[in-house]
N, C-alpha and C positions, 0 to 999 in steps of 0.2 A: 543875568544878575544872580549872582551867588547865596546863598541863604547866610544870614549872621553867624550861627555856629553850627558847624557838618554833625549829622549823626554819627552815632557811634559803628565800628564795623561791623558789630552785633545787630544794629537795628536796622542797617544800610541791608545785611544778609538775609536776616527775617523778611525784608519786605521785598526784594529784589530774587531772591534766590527761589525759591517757587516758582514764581513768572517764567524766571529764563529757565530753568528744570521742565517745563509743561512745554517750553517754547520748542525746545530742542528733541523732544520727544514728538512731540506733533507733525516736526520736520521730516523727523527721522521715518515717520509711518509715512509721511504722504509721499517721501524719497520710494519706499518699496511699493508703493500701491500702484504706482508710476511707473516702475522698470521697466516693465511693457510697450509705453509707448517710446522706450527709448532706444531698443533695439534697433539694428539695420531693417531698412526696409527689405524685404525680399521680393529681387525681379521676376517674376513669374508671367511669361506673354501671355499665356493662355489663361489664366482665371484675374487678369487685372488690366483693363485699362489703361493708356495713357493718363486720362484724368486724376483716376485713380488711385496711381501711383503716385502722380505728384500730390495729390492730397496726403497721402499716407506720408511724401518727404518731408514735406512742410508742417504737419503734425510732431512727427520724428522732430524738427527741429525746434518748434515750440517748445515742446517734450525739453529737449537737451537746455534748450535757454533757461528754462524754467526751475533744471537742474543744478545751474550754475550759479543759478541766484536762492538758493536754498543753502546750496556746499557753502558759499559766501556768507551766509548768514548765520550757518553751525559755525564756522571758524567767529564769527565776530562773539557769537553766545560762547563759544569756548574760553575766549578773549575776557571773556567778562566774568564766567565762573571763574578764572584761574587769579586775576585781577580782588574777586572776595577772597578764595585762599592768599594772599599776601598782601589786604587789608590794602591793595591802593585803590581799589572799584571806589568809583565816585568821583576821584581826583583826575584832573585833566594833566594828558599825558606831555601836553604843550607848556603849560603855563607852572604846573603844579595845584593850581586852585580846587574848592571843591566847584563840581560841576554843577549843582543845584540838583533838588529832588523836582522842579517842575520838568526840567531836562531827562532828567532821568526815568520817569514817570512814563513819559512820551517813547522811549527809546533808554532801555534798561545797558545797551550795549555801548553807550555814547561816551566815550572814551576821551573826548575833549569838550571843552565848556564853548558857549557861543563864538565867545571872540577868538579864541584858536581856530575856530574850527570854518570863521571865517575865508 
């Protein structure tokens, strides 16, 4: 359900633009604190295990998945800062509507309103 009348892009920015600024920094730290575990495994017979190994791939893979869904969500916050810079953040990119600030609220990055997004 859309709100009667949208804020202004001023106040849409003020309250939104903080959030995803903190978001995307936070990402950005836990991307590098992580590199680590995202390297190649390295086979080494003598100080590793078969078990071992497979732990450390399946790690590694967590690792990467976990990557991908971080990279995915820097682009969506990217999506959304660039969206305040030419005042459409808020408006649904399906319908044109504003998307609501309960919506919004929930997920600062949400680019289309309920029923598009349907």
């Amino acid at each position: 359900m859309s709100d009667p009348a949208p804020p202004s892009d001023a106040s849409l920015a003020a309250r939104y633009r903080p959030r995803l600024v903190a978001e995307r920094a936070e990402l950005a730290a836990a991307s590098g604190a992580t590199s680590a575990d995202r390297r190649p495994v390295e086979l080494d017979q003598q100080s590793v295990g078969r078990l071992s190994r497979m732990d450390a791939l399946q790690n590694q893979a967590l690792a990467q998945g976990l990557e991908a869904r971080r990279a995915a969500r820097l682009r969506a916050i990217d999506a959304a800062l660039g969206r305040l810079e030419t005042g459409a953040f808020g408006y649904c990119d399906g319908c044109g509507d504003f998307i609501g600030t309960p919506r919004l609220d929930l997920d600062p990055c949400a680019a289309r309103c309920t029923g598009c997004a349907r």
